[in-house]
N, C-alpha and C positions, 0 to 999 in steps of 0.2 A: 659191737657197734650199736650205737644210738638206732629205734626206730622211727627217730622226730630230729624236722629239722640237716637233713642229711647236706653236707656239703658236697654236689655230685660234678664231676668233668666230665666233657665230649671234646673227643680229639676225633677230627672228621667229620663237625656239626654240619658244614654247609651243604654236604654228598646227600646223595636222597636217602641212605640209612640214617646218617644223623640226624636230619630234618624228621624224620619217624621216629626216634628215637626220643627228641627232644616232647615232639607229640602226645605221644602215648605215654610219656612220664604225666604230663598234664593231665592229659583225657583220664588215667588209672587212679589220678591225686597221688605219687610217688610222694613219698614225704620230702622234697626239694626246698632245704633251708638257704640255699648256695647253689647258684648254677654256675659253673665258669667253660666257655668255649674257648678251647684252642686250637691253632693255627701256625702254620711255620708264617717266617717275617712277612709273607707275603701280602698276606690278609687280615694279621696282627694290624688293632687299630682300627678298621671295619665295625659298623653297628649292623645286627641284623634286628629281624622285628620277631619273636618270638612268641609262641603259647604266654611265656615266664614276662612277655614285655621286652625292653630294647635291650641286646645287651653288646657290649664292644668285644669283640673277639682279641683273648690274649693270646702272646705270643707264648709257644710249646717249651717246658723247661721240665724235663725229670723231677727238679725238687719243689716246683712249683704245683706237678701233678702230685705228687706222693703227698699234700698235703690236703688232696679231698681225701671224702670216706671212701666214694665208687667211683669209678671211672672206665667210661666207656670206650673203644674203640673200634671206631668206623671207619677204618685206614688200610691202608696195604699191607702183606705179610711181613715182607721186610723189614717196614717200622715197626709192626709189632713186636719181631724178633727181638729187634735190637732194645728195645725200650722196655716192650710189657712186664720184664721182670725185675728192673729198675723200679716203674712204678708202685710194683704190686710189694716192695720193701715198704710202704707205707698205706697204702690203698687197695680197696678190694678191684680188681680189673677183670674185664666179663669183657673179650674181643671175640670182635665179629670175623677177621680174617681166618685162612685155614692155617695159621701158622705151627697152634700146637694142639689142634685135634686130634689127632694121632698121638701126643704125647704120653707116654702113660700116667706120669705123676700129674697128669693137667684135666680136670674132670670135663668130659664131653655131656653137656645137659638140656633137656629137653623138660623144663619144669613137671608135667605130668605126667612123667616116667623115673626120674630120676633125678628131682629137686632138692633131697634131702642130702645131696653133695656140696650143695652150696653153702652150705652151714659153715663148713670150716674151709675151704679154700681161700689162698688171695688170688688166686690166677686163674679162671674159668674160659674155656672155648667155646662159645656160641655153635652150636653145624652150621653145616651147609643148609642154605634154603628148601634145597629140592630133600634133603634130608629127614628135615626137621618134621615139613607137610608130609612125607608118607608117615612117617614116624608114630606122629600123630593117630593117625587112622589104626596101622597096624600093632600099635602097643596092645589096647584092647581084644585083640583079637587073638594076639599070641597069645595073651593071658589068659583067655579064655578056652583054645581051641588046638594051642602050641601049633608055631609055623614051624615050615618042615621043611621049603621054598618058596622064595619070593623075587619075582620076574615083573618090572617097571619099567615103563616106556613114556617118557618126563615129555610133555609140549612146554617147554619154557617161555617163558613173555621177554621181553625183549629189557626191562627193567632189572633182572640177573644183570646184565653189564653194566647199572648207575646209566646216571642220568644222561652221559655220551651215547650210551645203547637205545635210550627213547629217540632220544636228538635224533638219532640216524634212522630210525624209525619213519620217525613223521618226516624230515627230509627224505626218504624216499619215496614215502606214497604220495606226499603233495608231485614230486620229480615225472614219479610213471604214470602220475593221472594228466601230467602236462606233455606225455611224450619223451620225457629227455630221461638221460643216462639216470639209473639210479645209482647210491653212493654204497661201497662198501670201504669203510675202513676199519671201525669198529668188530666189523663183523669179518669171517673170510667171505663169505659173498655178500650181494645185495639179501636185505631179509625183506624187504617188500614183497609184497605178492611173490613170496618162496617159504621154503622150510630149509633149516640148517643143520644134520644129524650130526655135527660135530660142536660141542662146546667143552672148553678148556682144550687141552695138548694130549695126544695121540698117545699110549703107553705102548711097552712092548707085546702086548698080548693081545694089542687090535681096540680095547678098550679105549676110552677119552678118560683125562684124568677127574673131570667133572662125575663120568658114571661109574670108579672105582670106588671116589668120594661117598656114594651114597652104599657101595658094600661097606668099605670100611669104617664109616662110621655107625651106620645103623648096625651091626655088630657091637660098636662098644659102646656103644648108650644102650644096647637091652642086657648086654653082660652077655653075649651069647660067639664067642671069636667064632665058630663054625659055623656060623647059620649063611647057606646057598643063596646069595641075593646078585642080581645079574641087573643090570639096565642099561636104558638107550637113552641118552639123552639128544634133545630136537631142539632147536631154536625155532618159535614160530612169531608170524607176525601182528603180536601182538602187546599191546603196552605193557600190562600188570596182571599179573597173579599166573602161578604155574599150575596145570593140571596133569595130570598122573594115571596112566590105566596101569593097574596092579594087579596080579596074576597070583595068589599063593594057593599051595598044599597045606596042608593043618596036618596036624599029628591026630586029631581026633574027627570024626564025623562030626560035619555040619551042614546047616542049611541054611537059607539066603534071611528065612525069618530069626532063626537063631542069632546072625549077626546084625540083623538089624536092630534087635531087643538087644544086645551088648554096644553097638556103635548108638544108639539113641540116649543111652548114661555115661558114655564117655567124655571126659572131660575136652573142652579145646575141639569137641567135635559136632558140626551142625548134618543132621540124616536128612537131606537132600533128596528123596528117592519114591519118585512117581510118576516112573517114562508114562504112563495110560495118561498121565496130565501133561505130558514135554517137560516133569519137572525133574533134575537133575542139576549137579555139578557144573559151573561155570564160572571162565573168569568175569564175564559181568555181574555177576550175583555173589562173588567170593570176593573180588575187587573191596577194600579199605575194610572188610568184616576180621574179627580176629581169631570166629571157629575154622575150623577144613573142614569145608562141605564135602559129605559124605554120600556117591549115590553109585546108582547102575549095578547095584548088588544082584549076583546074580550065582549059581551054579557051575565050576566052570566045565567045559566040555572033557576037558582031557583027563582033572584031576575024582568028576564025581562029586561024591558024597564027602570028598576028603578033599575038597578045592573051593576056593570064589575067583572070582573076577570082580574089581570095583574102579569107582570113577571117580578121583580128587580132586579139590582145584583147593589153592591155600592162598593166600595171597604174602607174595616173597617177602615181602618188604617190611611185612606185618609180624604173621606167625615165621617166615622165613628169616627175620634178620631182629628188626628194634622192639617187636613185641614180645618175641623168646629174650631179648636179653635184657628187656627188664623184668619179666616175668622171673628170669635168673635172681635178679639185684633184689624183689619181691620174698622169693624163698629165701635168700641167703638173710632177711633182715625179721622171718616168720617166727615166730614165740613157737 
């Protein structure tokens, strides 16, 4: 593949990962010779106003996509199934759903841990958001210090569910600051002025399928099928970017200065970390940035000399969704 000039598709441009997606190919200068958006018949025909300038949303056709170089998808698993490997007979496809992360012929990538897969695939799986942001953080650390376990407890922003999950956001706090019912549909409860410790569907082991997601893929993005990683995932109410308290054992001693002289050269990673100033990890401060703020590094009580405890926030939408999967399209087109 040419790295000039690229003819690239978004199936799912309108959704708030496309709309980033389309973004941050501009904001990064993707080499974008050809943009083409598609759409079922619905909104086939629609102009939007784009980065790239106005463009009319085509209608969705297999041999229409298999004839860009890249093609993204910001769609549901479903469509992905049924299509993603139709397209990818012609085109490189980098999809954001959880369709085939799990799969094992289908490379799970996190550009600065394991970019050098994109090389040769045509069918790449984006992670999970909540994934992608630990990921981040703890790559560097494994490498350095080897994890031994790893215990996450995710406040997610309300943006994890697209743009119906803000909508029902902000209709409910305008609702309860007027007194009246707030709305849940979107969500199982109201998330306004609450917290939600269930996102995705309930498995048989008491887990959500949202906090299996982040063991089993953080597993196979480090190559490591064994490694103990346990999580909670919370909906809280808030618009954008997910934050993370992470709990690990290291195989080696270490210290809080030690990781922070490794998390400060880490790539994809900004060290956030100066409680004596209130400075630390936030989604107001991680909000549209593209590093995981990195802070609250600390010793942890239980594990010692052989433990941290730290504090993330990523921003979903970003490192969690359209800036890892161009960040994909980026390595797969690298000399």
């Amino acid at each position: 593949m040419s790295a000039e000039n690229l003819h690239v598709g978004v199936i799912g441009a309108t959704g708030a990962v496309g709309v980033e997606l389309i973004n941050v190919m501009f904001d990064r200068n993707f080499p974008v010779g050809e943009l083409t958006l598609f759409a079922s018949e619905r909104s086939a025909g629609k102009t939007v106003e784009t980065k790239f300038g106005t463009k009319t949303i085509a209608l969705f056709s297999v041999e229409e996509a298999k004839q860009c170089d890249i093609v993204f998808l910001a769609v549901s698993g479903d469509f992905a199934k049924e299509y993603a490997p139709q397209i990818a007979e012609g085109a490189l496809v980098i999809d954001n759903s959880s369709a085939f992360r799990l799969n094992d012929d289908v490379p799970l990538i996190v550009p600065e841990i394991n970019g050098d897969l994109a090389k040769t695939a045509k069918l790449i799986a984006n992670p999970n958001c909540t994934t992608a942001i630990a990921a981040v953080a703890l790559w560097p650390l494994h490498q350095a210090f080897g994890l031994k376990k790893v215990i996450v407890s995710t406040y997610q922003a309300a943006s994890g569910a697209g743009q119906p999950g803000m909508n029902e956001l902000r209709e409910g706090l305008a609702a309860g600051l007027e007194g009246k019912p707030v709305p849940a549909e979107v969500f199982a409860h109201p998330l306004a002025f609450n917290v939600i410790p269930h996102i995705d569907s309930f498995q048989e082991n008491g887990y959500t399928r949202e906090e299996m997601k982040v063991t089993w893929e953080t597993r196979k993005i480090f190559g490591a099928p064994d490694l103990p990683v346990s999580c909670t995932a919370v909906r809280i109410p808030t618009e954008r970017t997910h934050s993370e308290a992470i709990v690990v054992e290291t195989e080696k001693a270490v210290t809080p200065a030690a990781a922070r002289e490794v998390l400060a050269k880490a790539k994809g990673v900004k060290l956030v970390d100066d409680p004596a100033n209130n400075v630390y990890p936030m989604p107001l401060t991680a909000t549209e940035q593209y590093d995981v703020e990195v802070g609250r590094i600390r010793s942890n009580l239980i594990f010692g000399d052989h433990g941290l405890e730290l504090f993330v926030a990523g921003d979903q939408l970003l490192k969690g969704a359209a800036l890892n999967a161009v960040q994909i399209a980026e390595a797969s087109i690298a000399d």
